[in-house]
C-alpha positions as CSV (number, residue, x, y, z in Angstrom):
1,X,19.0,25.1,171.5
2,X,20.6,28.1,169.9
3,X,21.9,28.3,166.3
4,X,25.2,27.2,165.3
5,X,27.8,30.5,165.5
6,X,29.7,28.8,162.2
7,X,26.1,28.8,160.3
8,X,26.2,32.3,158.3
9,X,22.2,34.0,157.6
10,X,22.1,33.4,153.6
11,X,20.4,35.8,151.1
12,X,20.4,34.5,147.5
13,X,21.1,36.5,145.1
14,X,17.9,36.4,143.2
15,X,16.1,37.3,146.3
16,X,18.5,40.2,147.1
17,X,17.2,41.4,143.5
18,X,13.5,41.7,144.6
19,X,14.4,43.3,148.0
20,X,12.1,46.5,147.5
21,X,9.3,44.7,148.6
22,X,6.4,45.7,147.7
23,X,3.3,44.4,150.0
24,X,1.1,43.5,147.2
25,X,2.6,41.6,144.9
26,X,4.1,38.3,146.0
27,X,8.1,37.4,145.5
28,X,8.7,34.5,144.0
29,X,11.9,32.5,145.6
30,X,13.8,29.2,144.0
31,X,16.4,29.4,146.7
32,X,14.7,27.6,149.6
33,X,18.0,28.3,152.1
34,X,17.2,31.7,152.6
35,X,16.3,33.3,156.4
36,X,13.9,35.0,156.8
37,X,14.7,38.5,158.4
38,X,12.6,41.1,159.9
39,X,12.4,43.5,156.9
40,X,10.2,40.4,155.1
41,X,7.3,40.5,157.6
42,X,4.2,41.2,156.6
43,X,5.6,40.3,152.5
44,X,4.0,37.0,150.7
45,X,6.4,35.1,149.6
46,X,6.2,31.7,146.8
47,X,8.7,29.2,147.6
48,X,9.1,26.6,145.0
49,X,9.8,23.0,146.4
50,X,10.9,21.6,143.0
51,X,7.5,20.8,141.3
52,X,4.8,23.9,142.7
53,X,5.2,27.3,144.5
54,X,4.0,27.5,147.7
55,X,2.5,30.8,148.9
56,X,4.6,32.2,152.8
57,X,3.0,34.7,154.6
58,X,5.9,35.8,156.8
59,X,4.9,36.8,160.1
60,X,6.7,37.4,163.5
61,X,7.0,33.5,164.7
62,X,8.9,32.9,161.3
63,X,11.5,35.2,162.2
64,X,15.0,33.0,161.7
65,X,13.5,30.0,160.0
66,X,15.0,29.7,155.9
67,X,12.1,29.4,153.5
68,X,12.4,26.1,152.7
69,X,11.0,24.6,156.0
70,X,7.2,26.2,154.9
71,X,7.5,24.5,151.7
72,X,7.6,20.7,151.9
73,X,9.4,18.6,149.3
74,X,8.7,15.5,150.1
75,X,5.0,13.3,149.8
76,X,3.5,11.9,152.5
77,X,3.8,7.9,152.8
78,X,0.2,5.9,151.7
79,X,-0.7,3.0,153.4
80,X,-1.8,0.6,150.8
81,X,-4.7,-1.5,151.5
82,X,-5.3,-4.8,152.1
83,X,-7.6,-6.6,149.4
84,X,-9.4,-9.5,151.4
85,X,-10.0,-12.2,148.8
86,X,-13.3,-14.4,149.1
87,X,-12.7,-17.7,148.8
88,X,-15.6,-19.6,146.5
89,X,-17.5,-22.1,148.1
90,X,-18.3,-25.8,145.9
């Protein structure tokens, strides 16, 4: 399925300020809508998800995806267990 032509490639602004990329030091990232173009591979990248960063190492495959889908937001559901009671014998 191919992309939306009304959906516009987004570069924030804070992003755009960091764009001389330098290869070894990473760019840190609040905006998670950003895409990820071809001038970023090969760059790490921290994406923050709201509480930590999460380090991106761009490579080819990741070509068109925004930054926000490599850092997840959301916890994982636990099951809670079952406690078995023991019933006491008289």
């Amino acid at each position: 399925m191919s992309r939306s032509r009304w959906k516009f490639n987004y570069l924030g602004q804070d992003f755009l300020s960091q764009l001389p990329m330098n290869t070894e030091a990473a760019i840190v990232v609040q905006d998670r809508a950003t895409i990820i173009t071809l001038d970023m591979v090969g760059t790490l990248i921290r994406v923050y998800n709201g509480i930590k960063f999460f380090n991106v190492l761009v490579e080819n495959d990741k070509v068109g995806y925004r930054l926000g889908e490599f850092a997840p937001s959301k916890k994982k559901a636990a099951r809670k267990k079952k406690v078995k009671i023991k019933m006491k014998k008289k």
